[in-house]
C-alpha angles and dihedrals in degrees: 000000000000110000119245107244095061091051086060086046096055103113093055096044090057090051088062119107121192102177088063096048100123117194117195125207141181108260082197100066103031086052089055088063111030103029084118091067125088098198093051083054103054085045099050090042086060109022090051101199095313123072118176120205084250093068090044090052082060091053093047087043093054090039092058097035089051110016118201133145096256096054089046096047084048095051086057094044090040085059093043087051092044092039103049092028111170085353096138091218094040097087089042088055093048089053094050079045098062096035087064109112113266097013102142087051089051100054090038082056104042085044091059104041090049093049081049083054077241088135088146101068094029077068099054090043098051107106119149126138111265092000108117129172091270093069099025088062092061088056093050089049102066082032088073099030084061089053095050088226106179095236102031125194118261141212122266114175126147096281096054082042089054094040095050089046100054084059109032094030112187083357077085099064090077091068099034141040090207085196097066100002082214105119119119099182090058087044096057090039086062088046084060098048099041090050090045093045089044082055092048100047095032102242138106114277084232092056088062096048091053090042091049081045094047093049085054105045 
């Protein structure tokens, strides 16, 4: 059953348009930290200091229709770029992201097992050093959204948390442990609603997170 205060929001949720959401960054800072990286530079010399979720859904798209490590890798840097955005901290985490041992491996795993709706054990997979739910979500987000996988993970970082509990109060424990974030069957459980409540109302499941993002900003 959709909540309803999404049914009164309708209308607003229908105006949203993911595929537009540009995000801008400072190529300065993310290249003090990444300029080691040579998918951060191909990114940075064609997405110059804004990226949108559109272009990301192009990554996602070449990395699934010709899968290789460095689309993939891409992919992952392209959605720290878009999620932390001009977040001062945000390009020294996602080098201290793809420095942890066995990075490469990790987003490469995570990658397969999403475009496989296996989102379960993509969360369980998921280690890398300052990279938390809130931000490998995303990740899984435009993974499936490449992949054109039917119910597609969604993001579920602290804003849409915040948005979804000033309306549901205690109704949002079922899909987050807000003392360690780290829960994947809640998580799923999230992915389920949100696709049932998008049918019902007509609308893309990823309309209704921006639009749960966009309420809480």
């Amino acid at each position: 059953m959709v909540p309803n205060f999404l049914l009164q929001q309708s209308g607003r949720i229908r105006s949203c348009d993911p595929i537009s959401q540009s995000i801008t960054f400072f190529p300065e800072t993310w290249q003090r930290q990444l300029g080691w990286n040579r998918q951060y530079r191909n990114l940075a010399g064609v997405y110059r200091g804004c990226i949108s979720r559109g272009d990301l859904f192009k990554i996602g798209a070449a990395a699934y229709n010709s899968p290789t490590e460095d689309k993939v890798i891409s992919l992952f840097v392209g959605t720290m770029l878009w999620g932390y955005g001009t977040t001062g901290y945000g390009a020294w985490r996602t080098n201290k992201m793809l420095k942890t041992p066995d990075a490469n491996r990790t987003i490469m795993c995570a990658w397969d097992l999403v475009n496989q709706s296996r989102v379960l054990e993509a969360y369980h997979v998921f280690n890398l050093d300052r990279c938390g739910p809130a931000f490998f979500t995303k990740f899984f987000y435009f993974a499936g959204r490449g992949a054109s996988i039917a119910e597609y993970p969604l993001i579920l970082d602290s804003i849409v948390y915040e948005t979804l509990k000033s309306y549901l109060g205690t109704g949002v424990d079922k899909y987050v442990k807000r003392s360690t974030w780290w829960w994947p069957e809640g998580y799923q459980r999230y992915i389920q609603d949100m696709h049932s409540w998008a049918s019902d109302l007509g609308v893309a499941a990823d309309q209704i997170e921006l639009h749960l993002f966009s309420a809480g900003s």
